[in-house]
C-alpha positions, -999 to 999 in steps of 0.1 A, spaced: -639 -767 -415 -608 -753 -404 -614 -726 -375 -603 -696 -379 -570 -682 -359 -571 -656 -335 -560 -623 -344 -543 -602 -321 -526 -572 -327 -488 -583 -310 -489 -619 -324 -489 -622 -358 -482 -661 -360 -517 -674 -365 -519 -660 -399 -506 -688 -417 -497 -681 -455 -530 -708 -459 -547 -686 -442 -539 -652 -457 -545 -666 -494 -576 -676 -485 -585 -637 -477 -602 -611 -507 -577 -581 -514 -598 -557 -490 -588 -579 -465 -554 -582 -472 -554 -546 -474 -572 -541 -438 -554 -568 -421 -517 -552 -436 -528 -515 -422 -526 -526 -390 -495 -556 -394 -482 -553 -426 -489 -592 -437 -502 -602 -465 -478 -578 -489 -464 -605 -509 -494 -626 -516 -506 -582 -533 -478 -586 -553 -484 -614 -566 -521 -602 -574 -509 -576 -591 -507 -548 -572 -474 -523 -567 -455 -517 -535 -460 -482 -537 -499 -491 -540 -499 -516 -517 -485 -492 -489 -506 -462 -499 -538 -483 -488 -518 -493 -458 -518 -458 -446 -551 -446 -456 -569 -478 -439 -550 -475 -407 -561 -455 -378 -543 -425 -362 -530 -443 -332 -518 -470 -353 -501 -454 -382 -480 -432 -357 -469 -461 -337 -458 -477 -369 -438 -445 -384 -430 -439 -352 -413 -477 -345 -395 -475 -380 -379 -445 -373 -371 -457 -339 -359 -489 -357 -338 -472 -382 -319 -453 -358 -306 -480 -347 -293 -493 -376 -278 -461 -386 -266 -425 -373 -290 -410 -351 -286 -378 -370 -280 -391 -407 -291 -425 -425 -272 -418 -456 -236 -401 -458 -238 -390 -494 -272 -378 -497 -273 -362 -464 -306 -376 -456 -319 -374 -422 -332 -407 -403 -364 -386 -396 -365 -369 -429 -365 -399 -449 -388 -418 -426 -412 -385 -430 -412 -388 -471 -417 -420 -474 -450 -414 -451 -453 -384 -466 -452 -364 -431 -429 -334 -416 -401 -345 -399 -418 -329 -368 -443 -354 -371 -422 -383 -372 -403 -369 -344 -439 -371 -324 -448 -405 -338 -409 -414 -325 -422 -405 -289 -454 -417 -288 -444 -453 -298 -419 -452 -271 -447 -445 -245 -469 -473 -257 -444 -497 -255 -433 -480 -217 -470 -487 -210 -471 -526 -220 -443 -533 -200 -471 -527 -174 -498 -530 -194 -495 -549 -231 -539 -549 -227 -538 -509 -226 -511 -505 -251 -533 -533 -271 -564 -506 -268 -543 -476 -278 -536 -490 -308 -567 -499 -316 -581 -464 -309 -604 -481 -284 -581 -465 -246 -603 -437 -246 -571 -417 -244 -555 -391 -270 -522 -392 -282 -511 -366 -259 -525 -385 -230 -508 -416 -238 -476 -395 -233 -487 -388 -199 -497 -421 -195 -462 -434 -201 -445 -411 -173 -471 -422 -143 -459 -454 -120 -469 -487 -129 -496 -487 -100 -515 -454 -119 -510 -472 -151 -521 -504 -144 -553 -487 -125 -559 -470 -154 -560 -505 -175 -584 -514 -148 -609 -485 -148 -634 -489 -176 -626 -465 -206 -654 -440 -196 -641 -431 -164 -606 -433 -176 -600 -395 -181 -614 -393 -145 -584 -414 -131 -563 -387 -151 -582 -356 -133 -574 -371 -101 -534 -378 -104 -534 -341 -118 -554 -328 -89 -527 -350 -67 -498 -337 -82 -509 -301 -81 -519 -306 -47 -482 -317 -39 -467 -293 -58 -484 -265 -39 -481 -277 -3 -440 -282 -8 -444 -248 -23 -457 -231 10 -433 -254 33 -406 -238 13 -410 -202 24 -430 -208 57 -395 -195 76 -404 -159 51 -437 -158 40 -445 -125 10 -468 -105 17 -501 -102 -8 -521 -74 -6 -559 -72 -22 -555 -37 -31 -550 -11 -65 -516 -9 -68 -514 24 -79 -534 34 -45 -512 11 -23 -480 26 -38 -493 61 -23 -484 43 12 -449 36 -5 -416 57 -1 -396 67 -27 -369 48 -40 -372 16 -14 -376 -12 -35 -345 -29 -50 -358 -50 -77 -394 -45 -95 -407 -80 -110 -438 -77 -126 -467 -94 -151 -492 -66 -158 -525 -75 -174 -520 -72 -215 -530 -55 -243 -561 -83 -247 -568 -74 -214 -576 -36 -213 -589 -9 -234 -565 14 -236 -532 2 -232 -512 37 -232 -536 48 -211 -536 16 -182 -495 13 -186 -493 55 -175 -513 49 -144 -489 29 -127 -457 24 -145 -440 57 -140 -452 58 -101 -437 23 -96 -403 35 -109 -407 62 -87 -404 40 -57 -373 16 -73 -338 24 -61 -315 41 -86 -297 10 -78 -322 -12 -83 -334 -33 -118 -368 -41 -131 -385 -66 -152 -416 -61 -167 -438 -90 -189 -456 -79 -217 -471 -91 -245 -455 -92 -281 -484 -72 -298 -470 -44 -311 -496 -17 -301 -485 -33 -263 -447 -26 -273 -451 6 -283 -472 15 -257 -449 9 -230 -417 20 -250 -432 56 -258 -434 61 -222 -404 48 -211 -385 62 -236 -400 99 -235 -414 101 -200 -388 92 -176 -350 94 -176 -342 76 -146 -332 45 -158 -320 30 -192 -341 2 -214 -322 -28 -222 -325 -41 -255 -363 -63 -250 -357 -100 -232 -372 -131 -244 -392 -154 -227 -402 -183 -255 -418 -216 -244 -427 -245 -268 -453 -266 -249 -481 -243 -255 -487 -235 -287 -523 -246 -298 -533 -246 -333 -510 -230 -360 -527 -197 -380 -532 -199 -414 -522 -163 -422 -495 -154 -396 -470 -172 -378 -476 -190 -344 -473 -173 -314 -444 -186 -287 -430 -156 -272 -431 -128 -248 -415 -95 -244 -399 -92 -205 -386 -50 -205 -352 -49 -182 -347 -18 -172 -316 -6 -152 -295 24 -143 -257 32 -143 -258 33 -107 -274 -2 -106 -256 -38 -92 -242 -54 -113 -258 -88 -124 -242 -122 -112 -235 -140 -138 -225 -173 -120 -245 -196 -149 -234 -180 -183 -257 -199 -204 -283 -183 -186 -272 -149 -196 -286 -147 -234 -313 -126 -238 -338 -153 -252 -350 -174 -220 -360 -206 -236 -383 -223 -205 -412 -241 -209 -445 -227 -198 -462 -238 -164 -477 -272 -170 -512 -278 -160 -508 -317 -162 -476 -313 -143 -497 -298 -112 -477 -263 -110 -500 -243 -129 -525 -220 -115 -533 -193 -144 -530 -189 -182 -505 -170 -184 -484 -173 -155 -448 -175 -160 -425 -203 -153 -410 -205 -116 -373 -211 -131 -374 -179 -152 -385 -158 -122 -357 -179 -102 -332 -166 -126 -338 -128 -126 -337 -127 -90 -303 -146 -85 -293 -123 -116 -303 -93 -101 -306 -93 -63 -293 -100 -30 -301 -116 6 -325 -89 22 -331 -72 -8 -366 -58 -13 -391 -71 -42 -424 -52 -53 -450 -72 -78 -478 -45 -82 -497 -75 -100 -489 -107 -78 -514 -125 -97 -511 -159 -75 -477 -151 -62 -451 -164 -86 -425 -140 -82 -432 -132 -46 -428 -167 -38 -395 -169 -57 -383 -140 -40 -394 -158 -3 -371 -186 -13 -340 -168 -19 -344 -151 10 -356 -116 -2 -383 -97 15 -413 -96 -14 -445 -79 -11 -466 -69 -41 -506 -65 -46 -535 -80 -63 -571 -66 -68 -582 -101 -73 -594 -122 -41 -597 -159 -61 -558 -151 -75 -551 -137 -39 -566 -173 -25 -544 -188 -42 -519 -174 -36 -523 -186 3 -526 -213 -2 -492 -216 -22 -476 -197 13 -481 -161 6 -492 -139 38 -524 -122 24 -532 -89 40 -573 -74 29 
């Protein structure tokens, strides 16, 4: 009796045509969902190509079926545009790719970068990208991704640690890069460290003077937050304006709700006449979005109010393309090691609206500091930040990224 061959899943020469006629239909049909062999030997049984394909799919698992949409598309832009595969239909590589699969282009695009990353990880590792395929890594699809973008000592430790404790391996290169990120964070501004006071800031800007700030950069708590929105945004936003220089600017993050919108827009339309409101800033962000709602759209925005005066500086606008008023920056990554809160906001968009709006010297106020963000941002362009936070875990944090922290 002739012994079997071996199967593998990245050398398909053991499956002679002997072999594969020797095999029913359902295995035909199990072995092509994961190799695509055995098609011609269905056809000549009988079955269609368009059958044949649709039992491909359905049998194969997740991890293989994108790797294999994902390598076609990757193969057909090769062998045509990147943008268009056919010149008189118009067709997109990805579009075509996604009806044959019967998939949104999106999805192809995804299946496009997650083959890339398995094959990145068998140049280290052609066991682990082996196991991925199989759906047997004990890593998600996402993971893989992350996977693919660590050195080839983390990856090949990770091929070594047994699949259980493989998401630990993960934790611990997270908790190393956040650990570096936040300790080059503090170097940076240990020559002009903020200050970070644990107080109410509408209490602590009693102990403020009038019109000594020059720019106000701020993340109040939202709507979701508080009861009474109206009522929380009074309490604090017309004092803070209070203390900000005629000359000065603010920018204040919101959320997009509407009841939030109008909430702040009422007041700072009816209640105060010392500076003018901009038409609303856009901060959107793409690599947080969670699961899509089935009645409304998906949520990838935020509001940022700029509010200035005629008497104000005017902005430098050195980098024109960062000028628009939609700032497109991803959110603060978690996996990346440089995020501390939910819904902090990105260290280049706070970067930005200081260089647009401010000087050397000048003077920052957060009245929600939060774990420091824009103080620190401040720090390194050399502008004397302060700002306060009623929260001693965000305040702790916040010292250990380099802020001063005053009780």
């Amino acid at each position: 009796m002739k012994e079997k061959p071996e199967i593998t899943l990245f050398n398909y020469k053991p499956f002679s045509l002997e072999f594969l006629e020797s095999k029913t239909d359902e295995d035909l049909f199990n072995l092509g969902a994961v190799a695509e062999i055995g098609t011609e030997i269905l056809k000549k049984r009988g079955y269609s190509e368009a059958y044949i394909k649709n039992e491909y799919i359905k049998r194969a698992n997740p991890f293989m079926l994108s790797y294999m949409r994902g390598t076609e598309y990757n193969e057909r832009k090769l062998s045509h545009s990147s943008k268009v595969l056919d010149c008189q239909s118009g067709i997109s590589t990805a579009e075509k790719v996604a009806e044959n699969y019967n998939v949104s282009p999106r999805t192809i695009a995804r299946d496009s970068e997650f083959a890339d990353a398995t094959n990145t990880i068998a140049e280290t590792s052609p066991s682990l990208k082996e196991e991925i395929l199989q759906g047997e890594a004990n890593l998600t699809k996402q993971e893989v991704l992350e996977v693919a973008k660590e050195t080839p000592e983390v990856i090949q430790a990770i091929a070594k640690t047994p699949k259980e404790d493989r998401k630990l391996i993960k934790q611990q290169q997270i908790a190393k890069r956040k650990e570096e990120y936040t300790n080059a964070t503090k170097q940076s501004i240990e020559h002009n460290k903020p200050k970070i006071y644990n107080q109410d800031c509408v209490k602590f800007m009693e102990t403020m003077d009038n019109n000594s700030i020059d720019l106000l950069i701020t993340d109040p708590p939202y709507s979701t937050d508080v009861d009474d929105i109206e009522t929380f945004a009074r309490t604090w936003l017309l004092p803070v304006l209070e203390k900000l220089k005629e000359t000065g600017r603010a920018y204040i993050c919101i959320g997009a709700y509407p009841k939030e919108q109008l909430a702040y827009l009422k007041i700072l339309l009816n209640e105060q006449s010392k500076f003018i409101i901009d038409n609303p800033l856009i901060w959107t962000y793409r690599n947080t979005l969670g699961q899509t709602p089935k009645m409304k759209y998906n949520l990838n925005y935020q509001i940022i109010l700029h509010l200035y005066s005629n008497k104000s500086k005017e902005l430098d606008k050195t980098i024109t393309n960062e000028m628009f008023s939609v700032q497109d920056i991803n959110a603060p990554d978690g996996r990346l090691g440089n995020r501390y809160h939910t819904w902090q906001k990105p260290d280049e968009l706070a970067y930005r609206f200081i260089k647009h709006s401010t000087k050397e010297s000048d003077v920052i106020f957060d009245p929600f500091a939060c774990t420091g963000t824009f103080l620190i941002a401040a720090s390194k362009f050399n502008r004397k930040a302060f700002g306060c936070e009623i929260n001693k875990e965000h305040i702790a944090i916040a010292e250990k990224r380099g802020c001063y922290a005053i009780s």
